[in-house]
C-alpha positions in Angstrom: 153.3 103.3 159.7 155.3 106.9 160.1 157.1 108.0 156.9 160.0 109.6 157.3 161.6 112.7 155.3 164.3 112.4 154.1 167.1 115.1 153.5 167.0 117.2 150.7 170.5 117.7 148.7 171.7 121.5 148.3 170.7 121.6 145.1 167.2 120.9 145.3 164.0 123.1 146.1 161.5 121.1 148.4 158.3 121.8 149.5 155.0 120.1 151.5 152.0 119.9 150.1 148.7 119.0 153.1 146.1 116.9 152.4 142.7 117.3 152.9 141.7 115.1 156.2 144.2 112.5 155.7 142.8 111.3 152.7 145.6 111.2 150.4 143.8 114.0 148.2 145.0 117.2 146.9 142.4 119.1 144.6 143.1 122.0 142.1 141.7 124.6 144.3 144.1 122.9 147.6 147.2 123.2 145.5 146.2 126.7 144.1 146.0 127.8 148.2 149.2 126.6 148.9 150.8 127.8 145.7 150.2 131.0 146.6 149.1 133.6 144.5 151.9 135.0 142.6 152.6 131.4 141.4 148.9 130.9 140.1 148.6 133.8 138.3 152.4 133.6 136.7 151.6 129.9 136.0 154.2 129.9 132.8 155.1 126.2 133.6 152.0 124.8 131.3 151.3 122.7 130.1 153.6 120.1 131.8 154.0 117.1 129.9 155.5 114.5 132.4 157.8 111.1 131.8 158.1 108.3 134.1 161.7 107.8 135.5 161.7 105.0 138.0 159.6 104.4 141.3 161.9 103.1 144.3 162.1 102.8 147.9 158.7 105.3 148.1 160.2 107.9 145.8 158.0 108.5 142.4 160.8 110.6 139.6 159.5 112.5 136.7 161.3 113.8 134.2 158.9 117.4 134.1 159.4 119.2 131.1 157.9 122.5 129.4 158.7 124.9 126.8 161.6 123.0 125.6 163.0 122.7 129.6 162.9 119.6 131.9 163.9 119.6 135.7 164.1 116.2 137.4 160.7 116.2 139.8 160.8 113.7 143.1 157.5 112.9 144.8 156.9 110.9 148.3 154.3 110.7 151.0 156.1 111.7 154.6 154.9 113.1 157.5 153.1 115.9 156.9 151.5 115.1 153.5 153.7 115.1 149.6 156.7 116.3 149.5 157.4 117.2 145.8 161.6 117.8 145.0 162.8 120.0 141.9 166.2 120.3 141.0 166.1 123.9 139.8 167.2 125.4 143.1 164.7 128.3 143.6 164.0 129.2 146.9 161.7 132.4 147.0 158.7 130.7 146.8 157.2 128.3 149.0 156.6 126.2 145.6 158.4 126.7 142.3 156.3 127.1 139.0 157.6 123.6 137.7 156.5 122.1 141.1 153.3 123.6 140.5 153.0 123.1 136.6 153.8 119.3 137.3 151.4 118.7 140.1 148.3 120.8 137.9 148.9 117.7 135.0 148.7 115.2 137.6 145.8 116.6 138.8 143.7 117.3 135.5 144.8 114.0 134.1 144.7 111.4 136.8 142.4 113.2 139.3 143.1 114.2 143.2 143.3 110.5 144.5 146.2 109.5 142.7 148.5 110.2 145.5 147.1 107.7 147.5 148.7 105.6 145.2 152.1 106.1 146.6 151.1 104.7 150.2 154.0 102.0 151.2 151.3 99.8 151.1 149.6 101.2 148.1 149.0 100.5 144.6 152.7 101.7 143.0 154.4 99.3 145.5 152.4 96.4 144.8 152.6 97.6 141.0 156.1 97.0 141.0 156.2 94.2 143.4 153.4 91.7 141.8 154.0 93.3 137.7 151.8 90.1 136.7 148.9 91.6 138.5 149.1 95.2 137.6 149.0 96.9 134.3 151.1 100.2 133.9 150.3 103.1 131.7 152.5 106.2 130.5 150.8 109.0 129.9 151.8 112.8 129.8 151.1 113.0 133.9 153.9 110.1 134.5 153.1 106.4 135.3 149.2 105.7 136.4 148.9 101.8 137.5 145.6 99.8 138.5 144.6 95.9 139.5 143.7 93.9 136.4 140.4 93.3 136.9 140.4 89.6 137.1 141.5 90.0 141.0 138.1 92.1 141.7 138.1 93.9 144.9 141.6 94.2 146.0 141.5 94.9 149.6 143.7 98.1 150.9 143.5 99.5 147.3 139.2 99.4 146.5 137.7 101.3 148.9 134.0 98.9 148.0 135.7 97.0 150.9 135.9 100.0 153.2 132.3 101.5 153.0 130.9 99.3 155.6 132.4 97.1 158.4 131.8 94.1 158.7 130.8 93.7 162.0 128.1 96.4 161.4 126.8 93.8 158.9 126.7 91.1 161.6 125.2 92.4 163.9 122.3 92.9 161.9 119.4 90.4 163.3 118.4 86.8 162.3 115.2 86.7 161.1 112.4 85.3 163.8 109.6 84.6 161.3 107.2 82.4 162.1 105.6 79.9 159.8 103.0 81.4 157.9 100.1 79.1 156.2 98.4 80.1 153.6 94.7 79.9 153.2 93.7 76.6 151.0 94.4 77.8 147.3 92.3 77.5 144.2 93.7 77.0 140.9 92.6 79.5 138.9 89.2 78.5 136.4 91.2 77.5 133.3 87.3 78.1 131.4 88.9 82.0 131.0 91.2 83.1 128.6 92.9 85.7 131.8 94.2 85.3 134.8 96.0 87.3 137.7 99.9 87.2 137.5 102.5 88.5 139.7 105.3 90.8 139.4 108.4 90.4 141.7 109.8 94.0 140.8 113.5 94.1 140.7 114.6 97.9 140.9 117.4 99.1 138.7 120.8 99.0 141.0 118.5 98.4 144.1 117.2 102.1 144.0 114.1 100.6 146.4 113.9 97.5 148.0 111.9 94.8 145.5 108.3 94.2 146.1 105.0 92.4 144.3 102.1 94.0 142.1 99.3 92.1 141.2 98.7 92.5 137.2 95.8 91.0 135.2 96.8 89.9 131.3 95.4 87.4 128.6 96.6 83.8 128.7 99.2 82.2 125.8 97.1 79.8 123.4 97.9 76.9 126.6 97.5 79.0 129.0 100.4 78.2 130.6 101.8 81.9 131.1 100.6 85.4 130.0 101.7 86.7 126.5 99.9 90.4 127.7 100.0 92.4 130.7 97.0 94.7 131.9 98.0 97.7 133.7 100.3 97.7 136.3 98.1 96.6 139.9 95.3 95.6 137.2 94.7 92.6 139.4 94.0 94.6 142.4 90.9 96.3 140.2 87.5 95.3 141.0 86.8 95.0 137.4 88.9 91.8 137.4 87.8 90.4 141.1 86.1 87.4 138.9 89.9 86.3 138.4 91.0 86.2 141.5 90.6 82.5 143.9 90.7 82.9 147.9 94.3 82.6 148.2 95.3 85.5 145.6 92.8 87.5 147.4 95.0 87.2 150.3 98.1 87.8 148.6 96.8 91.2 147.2 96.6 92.3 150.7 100.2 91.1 151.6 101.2 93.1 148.2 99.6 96.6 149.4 101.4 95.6 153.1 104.7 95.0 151.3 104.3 97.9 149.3 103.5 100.2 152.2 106.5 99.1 154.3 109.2 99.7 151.5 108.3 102.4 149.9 109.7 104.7 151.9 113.1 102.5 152.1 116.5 102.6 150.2 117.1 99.5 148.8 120.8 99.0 149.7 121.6 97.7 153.2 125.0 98.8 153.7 125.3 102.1 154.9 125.8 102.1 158.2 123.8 105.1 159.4 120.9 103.0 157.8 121.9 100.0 159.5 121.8 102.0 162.9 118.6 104.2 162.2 116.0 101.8 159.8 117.0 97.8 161.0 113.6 97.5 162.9 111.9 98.5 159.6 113.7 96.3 157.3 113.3 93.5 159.7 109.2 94.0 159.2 110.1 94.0 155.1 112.1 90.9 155.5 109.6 89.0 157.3 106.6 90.7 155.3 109.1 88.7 152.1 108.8 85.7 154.1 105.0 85.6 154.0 104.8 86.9 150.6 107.0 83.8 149.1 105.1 81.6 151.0 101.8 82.7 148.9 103.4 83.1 146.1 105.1 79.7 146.1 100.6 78.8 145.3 100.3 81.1 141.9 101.1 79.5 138.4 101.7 83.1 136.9 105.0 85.0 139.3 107.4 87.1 137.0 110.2 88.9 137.9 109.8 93.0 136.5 112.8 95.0 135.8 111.9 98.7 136.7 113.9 101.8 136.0 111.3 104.6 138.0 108.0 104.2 139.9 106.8 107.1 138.2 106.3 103.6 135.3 103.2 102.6 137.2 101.2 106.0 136.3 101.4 106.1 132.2 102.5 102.4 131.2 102.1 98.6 131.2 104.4 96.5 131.9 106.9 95.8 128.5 106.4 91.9 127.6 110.8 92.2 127.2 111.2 92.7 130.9 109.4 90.0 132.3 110.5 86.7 132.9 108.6 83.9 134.1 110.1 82.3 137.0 110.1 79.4 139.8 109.7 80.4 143.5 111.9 78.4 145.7 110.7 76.2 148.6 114.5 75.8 149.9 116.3 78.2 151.9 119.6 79.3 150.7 123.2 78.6 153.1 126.0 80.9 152.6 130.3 79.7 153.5 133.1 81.0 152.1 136.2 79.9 150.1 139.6 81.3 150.7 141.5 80.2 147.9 145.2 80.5 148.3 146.9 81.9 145.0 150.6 82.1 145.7 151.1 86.0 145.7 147.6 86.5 146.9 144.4 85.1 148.6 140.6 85.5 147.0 137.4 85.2 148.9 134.6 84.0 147.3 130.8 83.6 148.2 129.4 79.7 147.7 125.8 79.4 148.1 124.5 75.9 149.0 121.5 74.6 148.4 120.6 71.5 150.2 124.1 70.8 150.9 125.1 71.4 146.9 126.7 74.9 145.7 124.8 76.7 143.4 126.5 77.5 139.9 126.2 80.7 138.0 124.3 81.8 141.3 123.2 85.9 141.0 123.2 88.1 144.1 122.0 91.5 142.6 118.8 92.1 144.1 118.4 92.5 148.1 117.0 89.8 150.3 117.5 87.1 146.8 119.6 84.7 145.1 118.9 83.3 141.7 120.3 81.1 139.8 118.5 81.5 136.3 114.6 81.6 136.0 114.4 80.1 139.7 114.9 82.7 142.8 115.5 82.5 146.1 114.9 84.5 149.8 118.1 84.6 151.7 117.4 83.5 155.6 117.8 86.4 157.2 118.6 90.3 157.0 122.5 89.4 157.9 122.7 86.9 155.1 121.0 89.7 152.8 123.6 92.2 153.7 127.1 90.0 153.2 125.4 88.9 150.2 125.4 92.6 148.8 128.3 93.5 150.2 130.1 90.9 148.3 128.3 91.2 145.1 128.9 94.9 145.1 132.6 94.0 145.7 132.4 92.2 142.8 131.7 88.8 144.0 135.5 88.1 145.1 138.1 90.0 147.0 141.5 89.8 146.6 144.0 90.3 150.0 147.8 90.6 148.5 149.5 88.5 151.1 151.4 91.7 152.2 148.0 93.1 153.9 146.7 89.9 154.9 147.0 90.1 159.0 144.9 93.5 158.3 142.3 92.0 156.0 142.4 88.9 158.7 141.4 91.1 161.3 139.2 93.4 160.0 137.2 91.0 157.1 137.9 87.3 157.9 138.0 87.0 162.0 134.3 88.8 162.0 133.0 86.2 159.2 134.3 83.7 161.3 132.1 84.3 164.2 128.9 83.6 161.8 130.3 81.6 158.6 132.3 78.5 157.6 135.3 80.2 155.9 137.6 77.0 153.8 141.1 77.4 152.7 142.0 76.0 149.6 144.6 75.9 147.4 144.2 76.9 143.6 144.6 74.5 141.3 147.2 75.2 138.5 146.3 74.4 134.8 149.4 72.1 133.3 151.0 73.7 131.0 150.4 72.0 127.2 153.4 69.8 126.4 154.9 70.7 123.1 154.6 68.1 120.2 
């Protein structure tokens, strides 16, 4: 949509301020360039100390005040960037001081981005159009406003939902995986008070993708999990090959090939130069995961890790509080989505079935997995892996104000279509208490 100028009364100074490639941004050092330099170094308008007036029809009004002084201060997006209006009639400067002064506070105090903000389809309109949605604060820049973060990801206004498109993330391949059989497994010779246990490592904020080390420890009093941890890869040591059955001595091999093939790899999905330049690797990871769970699926001992560096595996152990001892899945998770319908707004959410039932208190915060507490499952393929991180960085819902819905419709929802069940639904409203 254009914006239009428009006219500015006789007794008003107006000037233009340009963005920096269309982004909505105007940083200190921008704003010193097109002050000019007699302005900057005069700069007697600080500091500004700014008061909301009202926000209507696109127009934000200050009341901009220094030094005892106050000039009435008119901003709008148009054209060719923000035109900022001050009613103290200079004209020999391209910008006046208290233009200048004003825009500096706005700046410092609620960053570059703010202007954004002003879009017609931005976050002051909706601000004042949905107020039950919105908080407002008043602060010595003017009026800053945000989504209450119950709505999540608000689509137009988080730019989580712009860093990928969505049909980038589906065209990402279905896994072609073929069955994999294990050798026959032995349990492993209860006479001994260790055994070889594994550790699903799940990188802090997917720095890596995960992967599985092999770690010897000393058995609980029923030797029904480990209470200590060797070194990390202990288990791959020949000093604790009389630990190890046929079918772990496999899996240590899939653990090195694993290893190998991720190391190497970031361990988000969604940028898409990645998606362009590394799918054919993360394919191999993804069905390298799918023979991994079916091995692991044999061992008595998997625990998931928590790991902050791999620099860990040189000098320590692995700390008895990050491990949990969990249940590998034999079911294959489905994704759909819900569209609920909430009078001023719609929210998408992410339901995971399993079996045909929805998983509760499900967690998507590790590539490739769901889990639902100590039990974890592998997502069916590399598509499902990336929507599934897409939403969960998003939050885990996204909100569409019904104002921007035909965009969010074409951009987010028709492309899901292609690949998901999408429901509609209607939110169910709580009865208010009757009154004794």
């Amino acid at each position: 949509m254009t914006i239009k100028s428009n006219p500015t009364p006789a007794n008003t100074t107006s000037c233009i301020l340009r963005f920096h490639d269309q982004a909505y941004q105007l940083t200190s050092d921008q704003l010193r360039k097109q002050a000019g330099k007699k302005i900057v170094a005069a700069n007697n308008w600080y500091p500004a100390t700014l008061k909301f007036v009202s926000f209507k029809d696109g127009k934000l009004q200050l009341l901009n005040s220094c030094n005892k002084l106050s000039y009435k201060l008119i901003l709008q997006l148009v054209a060719g960037g923000l035109q900022a209006t001050c009613n103290c009639s200079k004209t020999s400067a391209v910008i006046c001081n208290h233009v200048y002064g004003a825009l500096c506070t706005i700046i410092w105090e609620l960053g570059g981005h703010y202007f954004e903000k002003l879009q017609h389809d931005g976050a002051m309109p909706l601000a004042f159009a949905h107020k039950n949605h919105f908080d407002k604060k008043e602060c010595k820049a003017g009026l800053d406003v945000s989504v209450r973060p119950e709505l999540g990801s608000v689509f137009k206004l988080d730019q989580r939902l712009a860093s990928v498109g969505v049909p980038s993330m589906l065209t990402l391949p279905v896994s072609t995986a073929t069955p994999f059989i294990p050798l026959p497994h032995k349990a492993y010779k209860d006479a001994l008070d260790e055994a070889i246990g594994y550790l699903l490592i799940i990188p802090f904020r997917n720095r890596f993708l995960p992967f599985v080390v092999p770690c010897a420890g000393k058995l609980n009093k029923n030797k029904i999990g480990i209470k200590t941890f060797y070194d990390f890869l202990s288990g791959a040591k020949k000093q604790y090959n009389h630990l190890l059955t046929d079918g772990q001595q496999e899996l240590n091999t899939a653990c090195y090939e694993l290893w190998k093939l991720t190391e190497k790899l970031p361990g988000h999905l969604l940028e898409d130069h990645e998606i362009k330049k590394v799918t054919d690797n993360r394919l191999l990871v993804f069905e390298a995961w799918h023979k991994m769970m079916t091995l692991l699926k044999e061992q008595s001992f998997v625990y998931s890790y928590f790991l902050y560096r791999t620099e860990e595996f040189k000098k320590d152990r692995p700390a008895k509080g990050r491990t949990r001892q969990i249940q590998i899945a034999s079911e294959t998770p489905e994704l759909h989505f819900v569209l609920t319908d909430q009078g001023a707004f719609y929210q998408l959410t992410m339901e995971v079935l399993v079996k045909g039932e929805p998983l509760t208190d499900y967690e998507a915060d590790t590539t490739f997995f769901i889990s639902q507490g100590l039990t974890i499952y592998l997502l069916s393929s590399l598509r499902d892996a990336a929507i599934a991180q897409w939403m969960d960085c998003s939050g885990g819902m996204m909100t569409v104000f019904k104002e921007h819905f035909s965009q969010f419709e074409q951009a987010i929802l028709a492309p899901i279509r292609q690949h998901y069940k999408v429901i509609t639904r209607k939110a169910i409203k709580t009865p208010k208490p009757i009154k004794p």
